[in-house]
C-alpha positions as CSV (number, residue, x, y, z in Angstrom):
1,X,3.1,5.3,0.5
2,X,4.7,2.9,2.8
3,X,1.4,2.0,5.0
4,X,-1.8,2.4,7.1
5,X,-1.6,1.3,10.8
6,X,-3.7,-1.1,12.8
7,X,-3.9,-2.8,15.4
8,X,-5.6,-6.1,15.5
9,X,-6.2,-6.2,19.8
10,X,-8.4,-2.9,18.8
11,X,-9.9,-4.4,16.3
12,X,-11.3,-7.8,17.5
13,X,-12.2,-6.5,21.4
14,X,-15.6,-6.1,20.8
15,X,-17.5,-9.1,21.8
16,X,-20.3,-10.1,19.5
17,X,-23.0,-12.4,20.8
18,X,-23.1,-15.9,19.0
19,X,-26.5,-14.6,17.5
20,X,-25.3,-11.6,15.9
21,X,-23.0,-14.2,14.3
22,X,-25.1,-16.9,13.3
23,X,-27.3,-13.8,11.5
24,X,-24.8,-12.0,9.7
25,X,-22.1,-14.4,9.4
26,X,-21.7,-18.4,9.2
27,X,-20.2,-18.9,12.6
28,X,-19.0,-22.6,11.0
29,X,-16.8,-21.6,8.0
30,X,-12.7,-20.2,8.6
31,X,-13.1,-16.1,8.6
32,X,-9.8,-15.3,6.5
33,X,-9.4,-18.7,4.8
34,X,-12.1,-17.6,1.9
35,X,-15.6,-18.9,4.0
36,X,-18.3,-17.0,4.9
37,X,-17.7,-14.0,7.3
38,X,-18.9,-11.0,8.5
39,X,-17.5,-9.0,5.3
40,X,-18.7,-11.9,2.7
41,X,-16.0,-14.4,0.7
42,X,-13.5,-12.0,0.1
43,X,-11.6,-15.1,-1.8
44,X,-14.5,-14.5,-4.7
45,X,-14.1,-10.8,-4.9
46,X,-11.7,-10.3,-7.5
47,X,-9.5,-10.3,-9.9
48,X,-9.4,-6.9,-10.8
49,X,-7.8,-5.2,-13.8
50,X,-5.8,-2.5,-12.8
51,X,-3.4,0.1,-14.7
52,X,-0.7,-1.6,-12.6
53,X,-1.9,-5.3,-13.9
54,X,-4.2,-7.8,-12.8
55,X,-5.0,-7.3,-8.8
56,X,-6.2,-9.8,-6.1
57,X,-6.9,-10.3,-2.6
58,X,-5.7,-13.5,-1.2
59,X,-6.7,-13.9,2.4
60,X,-3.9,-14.7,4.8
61,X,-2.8,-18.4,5.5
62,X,-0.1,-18.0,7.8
63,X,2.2,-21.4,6.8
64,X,2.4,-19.8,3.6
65,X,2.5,-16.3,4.2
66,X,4.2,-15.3,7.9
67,X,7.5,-15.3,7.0
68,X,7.0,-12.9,4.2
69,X,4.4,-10.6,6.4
70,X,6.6,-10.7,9.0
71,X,9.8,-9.7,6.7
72,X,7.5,-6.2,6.0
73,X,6.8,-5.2,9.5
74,X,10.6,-5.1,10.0
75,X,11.0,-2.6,7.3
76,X,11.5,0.9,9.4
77,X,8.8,3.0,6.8
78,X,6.1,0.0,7.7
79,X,7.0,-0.1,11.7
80,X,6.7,2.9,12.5
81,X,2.8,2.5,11.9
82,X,2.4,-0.8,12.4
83,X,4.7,-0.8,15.3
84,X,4.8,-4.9,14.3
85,X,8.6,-5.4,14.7
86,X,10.3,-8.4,16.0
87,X,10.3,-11.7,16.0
88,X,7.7,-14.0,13.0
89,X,5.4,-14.2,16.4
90,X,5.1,-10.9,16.7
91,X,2.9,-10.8,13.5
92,X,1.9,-14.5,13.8
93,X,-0.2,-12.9,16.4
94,X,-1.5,-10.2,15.2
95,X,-3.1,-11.9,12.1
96,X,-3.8,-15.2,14.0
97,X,-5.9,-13.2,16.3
98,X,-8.0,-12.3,12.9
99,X,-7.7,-15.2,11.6
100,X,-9.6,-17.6,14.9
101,X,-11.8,-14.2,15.6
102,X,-15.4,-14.2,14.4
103,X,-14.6,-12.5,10.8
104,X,-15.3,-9.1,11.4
105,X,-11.2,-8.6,10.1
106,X,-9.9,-10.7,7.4
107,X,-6.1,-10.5,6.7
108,X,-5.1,-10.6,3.0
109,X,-2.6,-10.4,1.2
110,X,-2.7,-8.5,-1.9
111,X,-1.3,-9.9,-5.6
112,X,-0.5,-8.5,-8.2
113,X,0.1,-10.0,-11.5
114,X,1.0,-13.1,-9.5
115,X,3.2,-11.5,-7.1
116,X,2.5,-10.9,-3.3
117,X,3.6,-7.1,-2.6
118,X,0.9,-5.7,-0.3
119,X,-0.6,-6.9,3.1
120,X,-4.3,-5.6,3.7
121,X,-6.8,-6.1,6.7
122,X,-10.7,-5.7,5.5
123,X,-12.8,-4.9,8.2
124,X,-16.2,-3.8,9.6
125,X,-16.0,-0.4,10.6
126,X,-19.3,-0.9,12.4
127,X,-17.9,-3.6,14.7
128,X,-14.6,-1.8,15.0
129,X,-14.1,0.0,18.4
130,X,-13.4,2.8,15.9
131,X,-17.3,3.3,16.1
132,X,-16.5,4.6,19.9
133,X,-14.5,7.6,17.9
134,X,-16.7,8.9,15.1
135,X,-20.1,7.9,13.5
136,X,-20.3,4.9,11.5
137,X,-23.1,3.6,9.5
138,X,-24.1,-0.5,9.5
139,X,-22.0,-2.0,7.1
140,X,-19.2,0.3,6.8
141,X,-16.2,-1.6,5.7
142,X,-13.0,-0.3,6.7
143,X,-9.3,-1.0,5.1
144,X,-5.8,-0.9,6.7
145,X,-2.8,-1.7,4.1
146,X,0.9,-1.8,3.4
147,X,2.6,-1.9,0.3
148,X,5.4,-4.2,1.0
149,X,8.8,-3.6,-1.3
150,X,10.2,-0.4,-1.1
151,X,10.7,-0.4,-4.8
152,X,6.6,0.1,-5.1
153,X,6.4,3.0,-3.1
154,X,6.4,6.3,-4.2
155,X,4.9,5.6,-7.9
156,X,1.5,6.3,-7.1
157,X,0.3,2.1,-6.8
158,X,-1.2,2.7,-3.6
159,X,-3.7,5.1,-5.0
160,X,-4.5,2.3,-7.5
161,X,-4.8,-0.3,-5.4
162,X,-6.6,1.7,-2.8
163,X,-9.0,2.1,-5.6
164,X,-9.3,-1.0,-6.8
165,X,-9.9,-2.6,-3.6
166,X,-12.8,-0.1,-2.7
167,X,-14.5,-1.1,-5.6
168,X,-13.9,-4.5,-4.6
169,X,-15.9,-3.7,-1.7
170,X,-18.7,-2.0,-3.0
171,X,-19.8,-4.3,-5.6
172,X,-19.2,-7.2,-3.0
173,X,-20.9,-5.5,-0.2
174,X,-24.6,-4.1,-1.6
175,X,-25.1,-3.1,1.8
176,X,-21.7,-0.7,2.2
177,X,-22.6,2.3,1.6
178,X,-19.2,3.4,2.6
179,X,-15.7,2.6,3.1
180,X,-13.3,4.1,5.5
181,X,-9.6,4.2,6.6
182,X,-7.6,5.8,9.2
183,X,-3.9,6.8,8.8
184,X,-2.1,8.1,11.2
185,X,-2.2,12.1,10.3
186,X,1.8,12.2,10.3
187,X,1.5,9.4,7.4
188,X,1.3,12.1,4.6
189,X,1.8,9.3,1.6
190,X,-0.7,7.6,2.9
191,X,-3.2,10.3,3.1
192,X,-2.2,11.5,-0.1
193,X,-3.0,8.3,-1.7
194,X,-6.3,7.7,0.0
195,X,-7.6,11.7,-1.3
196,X,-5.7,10.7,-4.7
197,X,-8.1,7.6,-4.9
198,X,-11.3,9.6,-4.4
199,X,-11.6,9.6,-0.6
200,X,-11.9,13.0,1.5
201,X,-10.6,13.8,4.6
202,X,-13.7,13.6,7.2
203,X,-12.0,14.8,10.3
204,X,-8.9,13.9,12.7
205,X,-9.7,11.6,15.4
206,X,-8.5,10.7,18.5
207,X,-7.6,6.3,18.5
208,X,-5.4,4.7,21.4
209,X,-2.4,5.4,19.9
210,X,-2.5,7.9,17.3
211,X,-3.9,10.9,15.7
212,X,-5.9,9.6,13.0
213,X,-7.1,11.0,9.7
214,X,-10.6,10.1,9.2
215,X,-11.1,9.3,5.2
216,X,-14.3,8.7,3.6
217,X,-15.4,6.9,0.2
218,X,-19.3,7.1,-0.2
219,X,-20.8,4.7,-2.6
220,X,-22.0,7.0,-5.6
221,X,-26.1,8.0,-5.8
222,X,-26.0,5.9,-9.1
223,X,-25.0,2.8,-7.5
224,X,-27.0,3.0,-4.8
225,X,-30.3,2.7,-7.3
């Protein structure tokens, strides 16, 4: 699986009043940087143990991170969802808009056994212009990803880390009842590896820009008690 596609201008158009803000999110702290945002501290969500190793989200500081982010959206299999090639700016502006937005989008990198090798966006479906498209539910979180190194493609480690990472969210998130994510449909890895980590296949939809495929995690009755 070489990627999801995003794009962070869809993402972060909605404007949300200050109020909505100072309720569900602490308008004061750095969305992205590990403070409180609208999807919690993502910083103190894992690790995770995974068949793969030991897994983490790291969100995104770009002095450390850009030139390695931006070395992955020049890889042909990741641009031609991301559509994220160029210059570092290019992708310096894409996360930075996350990054200074009001936290409904963290960017993270994602480590494994110490070693950067997948870029992920956690985001809140609900605020997402994605809820124009199909029907969302409050608190639906939503994930985009790449798997960075071609070498860890095509192995079957985005299905775990897909996996992981929803878990992640739904024992950080009480609220989520779901999580969602929307490949383009001609990304058949991807889909593959989001049905191969327990997700179905809702519908197609219709997003500026693509054909999406619609995939669905629902928290299971048990841990919903």
């Amino acid at each position: 699986m070489a990627s999801t596609d995003a794009s962070a201008d869809d993402t972060l158009d909605l404007h949300l009043p200050a109020e909505f803000v100072a309720l569900y999110g602490r308008a004061g702290d750095a969305p992205g940087r590990g403070g409180d945002d609208l999807l919690g501290r993502i910083a103190d969500w894992g690790p995770a143990d995974t068949p793969a190793g030991v897994f983490h989200l790291a969100p995104v500081d770009l002095e450390r991170d850009l030139p390695l982010i931006a070395r992955w959206m020049n890889d042909p299999a990741v641009a031609a969802y991301w559509e994220l090639t160029g210059p570092p700016s290019v992708t310096e502006d894409h996360v930075r808009a996350q990054l200074t937005g009001d936290g409904r989008s963290v960017p993270c990198l994602g480590v494994l056994d110490g070693v950067p090798m997948s870029y992920w966006e956690i985001y809140r479906a609900d605020l997402d212009p994605l809820a124009r498209y199909c029907g969302v539910r409050p608190q639906d979180t939503g994930l985009h990803l790449l798997i960075g190194e071609d070498a860890d493609r095509g192995h079957g480690l985005g299905t775990t880390l897909i996996r992981a990472v929803t878990d992640l969210v739904l024992t950080s998130r009480p609220a989520c009842t779901r999580v969602l994510a929307e490949p383009d449909v001609r990304n058949a890895p991807s889909v593959a590896a989001f049905l191969a980590a327990g997700y179905r296949h809702a519908a197609e939809v219709d997003l500026p820009g693509k054909r999406a495929a619609l995939m669905i995690h629902e928290r299971a009755p048990r841990e919903s008690a």
